[in-house]
C-alpha positions as CSV (number, residue, x, y, z in Angstrom):
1,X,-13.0,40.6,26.4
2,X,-9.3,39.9,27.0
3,X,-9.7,38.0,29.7
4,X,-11.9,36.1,27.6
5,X,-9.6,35.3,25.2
6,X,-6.5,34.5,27.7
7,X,-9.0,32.2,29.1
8,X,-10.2,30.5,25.9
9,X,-6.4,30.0,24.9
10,X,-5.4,28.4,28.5
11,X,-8.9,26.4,28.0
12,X,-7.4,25.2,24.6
13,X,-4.1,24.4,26.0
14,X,-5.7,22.2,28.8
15,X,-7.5,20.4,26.7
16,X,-4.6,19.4,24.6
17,X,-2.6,18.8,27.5
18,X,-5.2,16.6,28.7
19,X,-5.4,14.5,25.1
20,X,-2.2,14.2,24.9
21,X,-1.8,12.5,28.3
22,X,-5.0,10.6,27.6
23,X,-3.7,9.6,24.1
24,X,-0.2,8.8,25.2
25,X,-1.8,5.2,26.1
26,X,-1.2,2.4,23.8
27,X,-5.2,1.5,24.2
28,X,-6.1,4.3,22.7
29,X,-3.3,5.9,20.0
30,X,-4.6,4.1,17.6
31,X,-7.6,5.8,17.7
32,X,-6.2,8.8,17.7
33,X,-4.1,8.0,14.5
34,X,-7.4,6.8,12.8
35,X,-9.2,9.8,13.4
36,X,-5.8,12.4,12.6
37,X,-5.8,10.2,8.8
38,X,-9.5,10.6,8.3
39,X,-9.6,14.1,8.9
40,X,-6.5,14.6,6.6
41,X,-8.6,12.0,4.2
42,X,-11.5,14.2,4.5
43,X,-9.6,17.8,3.7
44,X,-9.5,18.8,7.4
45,X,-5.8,19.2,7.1
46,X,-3.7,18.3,10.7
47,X,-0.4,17.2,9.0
48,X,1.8,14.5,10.2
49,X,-0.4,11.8,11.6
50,X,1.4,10.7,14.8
51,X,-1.5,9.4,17.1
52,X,-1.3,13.0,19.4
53,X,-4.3,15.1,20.1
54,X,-3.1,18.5,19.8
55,X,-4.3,21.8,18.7
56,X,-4.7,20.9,15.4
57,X,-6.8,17.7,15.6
58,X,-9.0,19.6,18.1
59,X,-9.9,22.5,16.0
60,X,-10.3,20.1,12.5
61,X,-13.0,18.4,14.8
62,X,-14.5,21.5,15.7
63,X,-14.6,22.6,11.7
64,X,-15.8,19.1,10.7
65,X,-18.8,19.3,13.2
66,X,-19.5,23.1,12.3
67,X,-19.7,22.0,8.5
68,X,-22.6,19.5,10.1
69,X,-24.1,22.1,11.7
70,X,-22.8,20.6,14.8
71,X,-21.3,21.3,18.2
72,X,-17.6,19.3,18.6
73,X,-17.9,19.1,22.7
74,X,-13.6,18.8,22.8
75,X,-13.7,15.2,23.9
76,X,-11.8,12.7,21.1
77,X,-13.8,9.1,21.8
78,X,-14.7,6.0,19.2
79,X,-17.7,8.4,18.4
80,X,-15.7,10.7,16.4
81,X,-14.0,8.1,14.9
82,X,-17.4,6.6,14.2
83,X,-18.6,10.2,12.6
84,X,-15.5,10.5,10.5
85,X,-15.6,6.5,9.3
86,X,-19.4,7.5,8.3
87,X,-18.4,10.5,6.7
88,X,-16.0,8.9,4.7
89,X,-18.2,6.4,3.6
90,X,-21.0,8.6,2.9
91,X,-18.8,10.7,-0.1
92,X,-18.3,6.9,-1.9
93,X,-20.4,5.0,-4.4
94,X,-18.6,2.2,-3.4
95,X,-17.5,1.0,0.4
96,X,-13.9,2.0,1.0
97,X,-11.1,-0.2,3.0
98,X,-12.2,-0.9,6.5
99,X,-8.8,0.4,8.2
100,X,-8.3,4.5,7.0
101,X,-4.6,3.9,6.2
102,X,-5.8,1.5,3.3
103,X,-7.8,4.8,1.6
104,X,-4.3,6.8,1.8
105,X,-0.5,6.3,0.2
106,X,1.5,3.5,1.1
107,X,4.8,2.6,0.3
108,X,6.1,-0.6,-0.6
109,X,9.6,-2.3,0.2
110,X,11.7,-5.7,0.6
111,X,14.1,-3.6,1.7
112,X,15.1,-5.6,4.7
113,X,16.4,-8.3,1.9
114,X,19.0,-5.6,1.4
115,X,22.7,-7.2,0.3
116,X,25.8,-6.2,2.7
117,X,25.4,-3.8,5.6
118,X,22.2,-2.3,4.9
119,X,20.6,-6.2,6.3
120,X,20.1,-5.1,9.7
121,X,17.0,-4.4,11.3
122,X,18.4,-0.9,12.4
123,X,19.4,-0.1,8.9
124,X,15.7,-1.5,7.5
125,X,14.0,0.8,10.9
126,X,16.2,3.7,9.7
127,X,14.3,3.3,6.5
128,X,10.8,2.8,7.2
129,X,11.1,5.7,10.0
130,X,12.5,8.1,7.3
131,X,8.7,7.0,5.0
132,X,7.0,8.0,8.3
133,X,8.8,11.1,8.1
134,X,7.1,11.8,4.8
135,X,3.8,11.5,5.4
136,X,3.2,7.9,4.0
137,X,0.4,6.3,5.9
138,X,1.3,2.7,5.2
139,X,4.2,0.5,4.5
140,X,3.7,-2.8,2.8
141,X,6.4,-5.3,3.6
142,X,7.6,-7.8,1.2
143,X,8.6,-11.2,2.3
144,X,9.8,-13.7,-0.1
145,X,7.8,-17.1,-0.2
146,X,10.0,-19.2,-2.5
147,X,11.0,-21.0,0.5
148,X,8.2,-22.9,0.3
149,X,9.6,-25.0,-2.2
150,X,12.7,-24.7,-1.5
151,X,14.2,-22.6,-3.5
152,X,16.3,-20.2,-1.7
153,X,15.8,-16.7,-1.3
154,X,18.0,-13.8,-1.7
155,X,19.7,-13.7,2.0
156,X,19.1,-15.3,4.9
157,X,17.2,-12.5,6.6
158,X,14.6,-13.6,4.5
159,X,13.5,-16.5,6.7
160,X,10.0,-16.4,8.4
161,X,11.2,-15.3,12.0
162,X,13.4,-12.7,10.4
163,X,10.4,-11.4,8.8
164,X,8.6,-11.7,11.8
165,X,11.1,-9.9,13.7
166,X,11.1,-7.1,11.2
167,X,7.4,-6.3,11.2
168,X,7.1,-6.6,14.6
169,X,9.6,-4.1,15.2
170,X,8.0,-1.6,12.5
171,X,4.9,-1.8,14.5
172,X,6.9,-0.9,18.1
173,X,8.6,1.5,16.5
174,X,6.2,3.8,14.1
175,X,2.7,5.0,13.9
176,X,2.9,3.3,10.4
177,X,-0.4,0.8,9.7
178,X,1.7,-2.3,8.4
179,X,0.7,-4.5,5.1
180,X,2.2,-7.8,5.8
181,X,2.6,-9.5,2.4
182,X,4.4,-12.4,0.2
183,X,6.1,-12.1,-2.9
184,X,8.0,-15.4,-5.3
185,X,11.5,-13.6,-6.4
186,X,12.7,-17.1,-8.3
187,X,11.9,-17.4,-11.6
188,X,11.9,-20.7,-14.1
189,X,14.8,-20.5,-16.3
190,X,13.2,-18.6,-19.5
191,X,10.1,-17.8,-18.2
192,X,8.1,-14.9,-16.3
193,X,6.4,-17.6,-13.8
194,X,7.7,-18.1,-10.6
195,X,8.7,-21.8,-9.1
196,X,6.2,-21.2,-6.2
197,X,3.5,-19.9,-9.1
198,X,3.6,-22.8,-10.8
199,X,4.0,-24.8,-7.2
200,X,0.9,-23.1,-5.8
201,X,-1.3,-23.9,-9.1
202,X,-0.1,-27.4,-9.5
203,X,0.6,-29.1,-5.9
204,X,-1.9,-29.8,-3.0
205,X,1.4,-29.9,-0.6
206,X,2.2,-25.9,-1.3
207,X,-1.4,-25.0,-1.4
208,X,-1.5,-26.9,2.5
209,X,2.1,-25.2,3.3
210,X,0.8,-21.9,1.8
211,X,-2.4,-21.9,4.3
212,X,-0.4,-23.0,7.2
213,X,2.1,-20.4,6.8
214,X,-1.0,-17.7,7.4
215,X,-2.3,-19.5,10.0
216,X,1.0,-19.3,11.6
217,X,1.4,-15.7,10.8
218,X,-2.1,-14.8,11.9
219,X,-1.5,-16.8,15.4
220,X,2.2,-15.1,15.9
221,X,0.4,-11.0,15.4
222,X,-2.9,-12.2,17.0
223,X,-2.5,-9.4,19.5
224,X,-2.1,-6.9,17.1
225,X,-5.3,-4.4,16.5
226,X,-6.8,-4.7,12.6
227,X,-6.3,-0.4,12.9
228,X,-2.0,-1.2,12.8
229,X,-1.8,-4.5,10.6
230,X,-3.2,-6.1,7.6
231,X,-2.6,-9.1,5.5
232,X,-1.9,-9.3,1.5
233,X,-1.7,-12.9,1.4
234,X,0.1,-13.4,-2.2
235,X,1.3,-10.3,-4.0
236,X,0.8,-10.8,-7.7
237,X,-0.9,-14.3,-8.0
238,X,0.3,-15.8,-11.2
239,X,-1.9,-18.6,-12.6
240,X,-1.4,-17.1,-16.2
241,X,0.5,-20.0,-18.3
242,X,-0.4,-20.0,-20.8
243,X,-3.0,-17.5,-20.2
244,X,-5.3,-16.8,-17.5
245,X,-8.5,-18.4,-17.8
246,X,-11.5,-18.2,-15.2
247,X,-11.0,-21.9,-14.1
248,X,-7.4,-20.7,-12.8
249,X,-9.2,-18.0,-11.1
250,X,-11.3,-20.4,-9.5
251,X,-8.7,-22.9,-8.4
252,X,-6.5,-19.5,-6.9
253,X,-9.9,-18.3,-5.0
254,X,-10.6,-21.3,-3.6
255,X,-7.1,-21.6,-2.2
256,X,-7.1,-18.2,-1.2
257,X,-10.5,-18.5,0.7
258,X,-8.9,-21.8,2.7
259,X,-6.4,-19.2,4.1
260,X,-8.9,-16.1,4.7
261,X,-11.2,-18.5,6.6
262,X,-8.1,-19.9,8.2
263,X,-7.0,-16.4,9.3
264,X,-10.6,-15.6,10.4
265,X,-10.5,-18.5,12.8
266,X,-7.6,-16.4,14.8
267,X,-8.3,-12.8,13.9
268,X,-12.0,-12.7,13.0
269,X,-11.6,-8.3,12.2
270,X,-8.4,-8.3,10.7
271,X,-8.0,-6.7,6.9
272,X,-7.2,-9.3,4.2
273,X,-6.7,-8.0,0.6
274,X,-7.0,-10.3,-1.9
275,X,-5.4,-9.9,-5.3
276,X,-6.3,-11.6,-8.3
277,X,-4.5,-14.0,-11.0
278,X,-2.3,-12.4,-13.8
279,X,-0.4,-10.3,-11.3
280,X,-3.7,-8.7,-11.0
281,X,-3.0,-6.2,-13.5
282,X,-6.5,-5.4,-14.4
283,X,-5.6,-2.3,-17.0
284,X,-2.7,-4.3,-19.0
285,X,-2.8,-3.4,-22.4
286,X,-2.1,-5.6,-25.6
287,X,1.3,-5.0,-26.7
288,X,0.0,-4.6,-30.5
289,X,-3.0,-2.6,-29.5
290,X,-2.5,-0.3,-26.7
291,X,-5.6,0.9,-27.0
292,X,-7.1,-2.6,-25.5
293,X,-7.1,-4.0,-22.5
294,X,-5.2,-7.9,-22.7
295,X,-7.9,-9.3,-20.3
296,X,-11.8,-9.6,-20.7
297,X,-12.7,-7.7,-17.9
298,X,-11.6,-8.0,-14.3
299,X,-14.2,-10.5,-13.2
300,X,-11.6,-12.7,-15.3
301,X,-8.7,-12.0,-12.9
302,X,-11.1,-12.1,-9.7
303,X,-14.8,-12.3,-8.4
304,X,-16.5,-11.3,-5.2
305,X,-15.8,-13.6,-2.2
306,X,-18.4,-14.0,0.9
307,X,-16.1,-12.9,3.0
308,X,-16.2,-9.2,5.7
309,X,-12.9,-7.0,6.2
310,X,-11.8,-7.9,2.5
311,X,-9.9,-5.3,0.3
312,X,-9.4,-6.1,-3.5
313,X,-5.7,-5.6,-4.0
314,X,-4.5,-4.9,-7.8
315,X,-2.1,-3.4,-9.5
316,X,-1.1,-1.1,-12.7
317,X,2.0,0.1,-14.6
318,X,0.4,1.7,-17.1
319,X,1.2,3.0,-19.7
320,X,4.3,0.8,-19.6
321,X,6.6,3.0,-22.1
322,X,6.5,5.6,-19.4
323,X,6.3,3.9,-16.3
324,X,9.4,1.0,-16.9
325,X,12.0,2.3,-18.9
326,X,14.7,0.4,-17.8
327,X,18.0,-1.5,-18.9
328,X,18.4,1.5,-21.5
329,X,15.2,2.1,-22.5
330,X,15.1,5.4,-21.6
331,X,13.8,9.1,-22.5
332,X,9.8,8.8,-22.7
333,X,8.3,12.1,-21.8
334,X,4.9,12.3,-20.3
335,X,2.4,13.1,-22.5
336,X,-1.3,14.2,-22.6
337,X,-2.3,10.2,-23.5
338,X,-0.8,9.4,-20.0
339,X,-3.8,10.6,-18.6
340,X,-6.5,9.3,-20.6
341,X,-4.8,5.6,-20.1
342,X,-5.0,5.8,-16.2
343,X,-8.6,7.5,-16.3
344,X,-9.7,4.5,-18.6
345,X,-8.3,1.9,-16.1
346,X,-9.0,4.1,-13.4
347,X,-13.0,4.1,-14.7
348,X,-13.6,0.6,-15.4
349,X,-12.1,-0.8,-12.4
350,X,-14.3,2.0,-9.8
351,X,-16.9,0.3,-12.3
352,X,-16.2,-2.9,-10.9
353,X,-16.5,-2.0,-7.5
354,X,-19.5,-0.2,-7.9
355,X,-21.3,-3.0,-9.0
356,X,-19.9,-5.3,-6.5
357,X,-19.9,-3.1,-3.6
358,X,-16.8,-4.2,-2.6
359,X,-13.3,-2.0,-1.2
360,X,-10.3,-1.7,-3.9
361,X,-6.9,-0.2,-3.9
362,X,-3.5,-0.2,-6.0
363,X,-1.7,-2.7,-4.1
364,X,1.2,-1.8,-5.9
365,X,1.9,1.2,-8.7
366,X,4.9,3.1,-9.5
367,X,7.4,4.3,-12.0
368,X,11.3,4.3,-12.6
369,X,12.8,7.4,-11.3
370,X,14.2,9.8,-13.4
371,X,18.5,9.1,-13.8
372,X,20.3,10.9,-16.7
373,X,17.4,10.3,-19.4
374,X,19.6,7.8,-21.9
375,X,20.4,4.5,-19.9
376,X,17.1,4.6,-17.7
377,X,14.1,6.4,-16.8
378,X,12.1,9.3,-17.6
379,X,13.2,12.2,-20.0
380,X,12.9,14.8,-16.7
381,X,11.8,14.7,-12.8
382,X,8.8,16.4,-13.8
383,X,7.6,13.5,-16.0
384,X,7.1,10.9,-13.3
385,X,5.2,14.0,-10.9
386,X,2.9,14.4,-14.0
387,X,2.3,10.7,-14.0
388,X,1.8,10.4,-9.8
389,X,-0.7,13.6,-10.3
390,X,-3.3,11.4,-12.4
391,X,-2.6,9.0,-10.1
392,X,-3.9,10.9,-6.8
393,X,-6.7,12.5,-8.3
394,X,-8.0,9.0,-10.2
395,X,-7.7,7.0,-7.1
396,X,-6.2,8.7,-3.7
397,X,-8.9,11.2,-4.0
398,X,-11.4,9.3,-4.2
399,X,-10.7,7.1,-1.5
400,X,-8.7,4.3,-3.1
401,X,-5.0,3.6,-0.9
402,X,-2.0,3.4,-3.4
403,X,1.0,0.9,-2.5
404,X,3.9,2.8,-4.3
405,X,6.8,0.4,-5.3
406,X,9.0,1.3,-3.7
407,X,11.8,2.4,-1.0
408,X,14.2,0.6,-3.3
409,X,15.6,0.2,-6.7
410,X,15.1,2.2,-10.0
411,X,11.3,2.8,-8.9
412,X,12.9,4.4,-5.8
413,X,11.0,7.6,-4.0
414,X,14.0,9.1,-3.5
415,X,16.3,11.1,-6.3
416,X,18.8,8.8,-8.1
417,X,22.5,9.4,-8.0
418,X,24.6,9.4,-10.8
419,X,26.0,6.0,-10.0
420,X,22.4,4.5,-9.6
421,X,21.6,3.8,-13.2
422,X,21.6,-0.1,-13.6
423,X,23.0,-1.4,-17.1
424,X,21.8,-4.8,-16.7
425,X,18.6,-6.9,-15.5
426,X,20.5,-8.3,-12.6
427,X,20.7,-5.3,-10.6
428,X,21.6,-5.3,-6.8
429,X,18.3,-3.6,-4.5
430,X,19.7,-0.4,-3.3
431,X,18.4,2.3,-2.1
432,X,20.6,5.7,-2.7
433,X,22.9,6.9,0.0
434,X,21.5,10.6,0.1
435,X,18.0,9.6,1.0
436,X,17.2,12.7,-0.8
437,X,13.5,12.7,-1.6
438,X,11.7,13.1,-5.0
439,X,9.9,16.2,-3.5
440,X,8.1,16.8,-7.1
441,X,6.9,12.9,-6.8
442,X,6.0,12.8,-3.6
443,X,4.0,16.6,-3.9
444,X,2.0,15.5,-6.3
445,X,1.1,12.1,-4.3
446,X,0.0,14.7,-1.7
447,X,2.7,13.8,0.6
């Protein structure tokens, strides 16, 4: 019986050996990171995901198979990944994202636009590499688009080749699946609307410039598997002055569909998500009655398109007076409304997939970190890890990936120093020199 065991332990150790030579390959880690974030997805807990087959991927296999009733052979191949995609599947009334790091938690960032010394690729690397470290299972990186009609952006790393450079080096670099993504930075004078906004509604020239610049990006990442990159091709689509109607929608789908076919013609499997107009804030309430939503339903923000590999991107910062007290507005504790609010918004928009069948996530959520409670944020820490725990078990439990804003800034994941709290609304994008996590915020994000 001994002997038995020595041998089933030197078997064991083999095999991992084995899988982590076999896995070591570029052809197949992503694979193996695809199967390590379904089984965590699933409950079969393996830890960090870092695309190695050890011990503990081998014997969450063997449970997941026993649960079937099922014999796991020890061999790691696209069939597993094909079990644990169908498993996955199976548990949702509604199809989930196509690539498994879209179901999970995501962080956001235009970090890399960074003033002074913290513009380098190494510094921005440092970064993303220290998200990895936490267990995030995407990054969504923010490029600024305003360029487009020339209005400049905040530095001059924020040219296309810097961003290319950027991403590209995030993908060498990490096991992180990356969200390639646009956002407009510069506003009209007196006004919440962007100069590209208003460019992308109103010109044929930006709506041509705007498709282009996808083709472009789609041609330069070609190479790169659907499993490690996917596209958000505008982050918070405006078409909202003075209000959104369904005709805007119309006129930003039909522009959006010119650069998802255009895409397709390069990378025919690659993820697209799609967000709709309003900033595609489909649980905003009315300022007067908080009770109600402000739009009439979120077919008016966005409507199924004919398109495979789509993922309907949206986004919520409700309730407001907890989630963005900033520029001393400050001291909100959590509360039990909180949670009703996001199971409301939570409810009508799994609705909404449900009936169209279609893949959603939170493309962007978040809150402003907790900082001394008078000039900005939260009463306590423990307010915002109340707020991220209705926020995993409304959506990351079931399936739905969350983009968290963000590495930077007063939504930051990590704690704020004293010197952090920003008394004005032109505050410099930071990110705080301890790079001490929110442990309590990212706990109850499951991280």
């Amino acid at each position: 019986m001994h002997d038995r065991g020595v041998l089933s332990v030197m078997f064991r150790f083999v095999v991992s050996i084995f899988f982590f030579l076999v896995y070591s390959s570029a052809a197949n880690a992503k694979d193996a990171t695809e199967v390590q974030r379904l089984l965590n997805q699933l409950g079969y807990k393996i830890g960090k995901v870092d695309g190695v087959i050890g011990r503990k991927t081998l014997n969450a296999l063997e449970n997941f198979y026993a649960s079937k009733g099922q014999k796991f052979d020890g061999t790691v191949s696209q069939n597993e990944l094909t079990d644990l995609n169908s498993e996955s599947q199976k548990r949702s009334p509604f199809p989930l994202a196509p690539v498994a790091a879209l179901r999970g938690v995501g962080i956001k960032t235009a970090s890399l636009y960074l003033t002074g010394k913290e513009t380098s690729s190494g510094k921005f690397l440092k970064n993303v590499k220290f998200a990895e470290k936490l267990g995030f299972d995407f990054i969504t990186i923010t490029g600024c688009i305003d360029q487009l009609v020339g209005k400049p952006c905040r530095t001059k790393y924020q040219s296309i080749k810097d961003l290319k450079n950027y991403t590209s080096r995030v993908l060498n670099e990490t096991s992180l699946h990356v969200v390639l993504t646009f956002h407009s930075f510069h506003k009209i004078e007196n006004s919440y609307d962007s100069h590209f906004g208003y460019a992308l509604e109103n010109s044929d020239k930006t709506k041509e410039d705007f498709v282009n610049l996808w083709s472009d990006l789609a041609k330069y990442f070609k190479d790169v598997p659907a499993s490690r990159l996917s596209f958000d091709i505008l982050s918070e689509p405006e078409f909202r002055n003075p209000q959104t109607s369904r005709s805007k929608r119309d006129e930003w789908l039909r522009t959006a569909s010119t650069a998802i076919e255009a895409i397709r013609e390069i990378s025919p499997d690659r993820t697209i998500i799609i967000e709709g107009i309003g900033l595609s804030a489909f649980d905003r309430r009315l300022s007067k009655n908080p009770s109600q939503f402000k739009h009439k339903g979120i077919d008016a923000l966005i409507k199924k398109l004919p398109y495979d590999n789509l993922v309907y991107g949206f986004g919520t910062y409700e309730p407001a007076w907890l989630t963005k007290q900033e520029f001393k507005e400050a001291g909100n504790a959590y509360d039990e409304s909180v949670a009703k609010i996001i199971d409301q918004g939570a409810r009508a928009l799994i609705r909404w997939a449900k009936r169209n069948q279609v893949p959603i996530m939170l493309a962007e959520t978040g809150m402003v970190a907790y900082s001394d409670g008078k000039t900005e944020g939260p009463s306590s820490v423990r307010d915002r890890a109340l707020w991220a725990s209705d926020i995993k078990r409304n959506y990351i439990d079931k399936g739905i990936g969350v983009g968290i804003w963000s590495l930077e800034k007063n939504k930051t994941i990590f704690l704020r120093e004293e010197n952090d709290t920003c008394h004005s609304r032109k505050c410099p994008l930071w990110i705080p020199k301890s790079r001490k996590p929110d442990s309590f915020y990212l706990k109850a994000l499951g991280l």
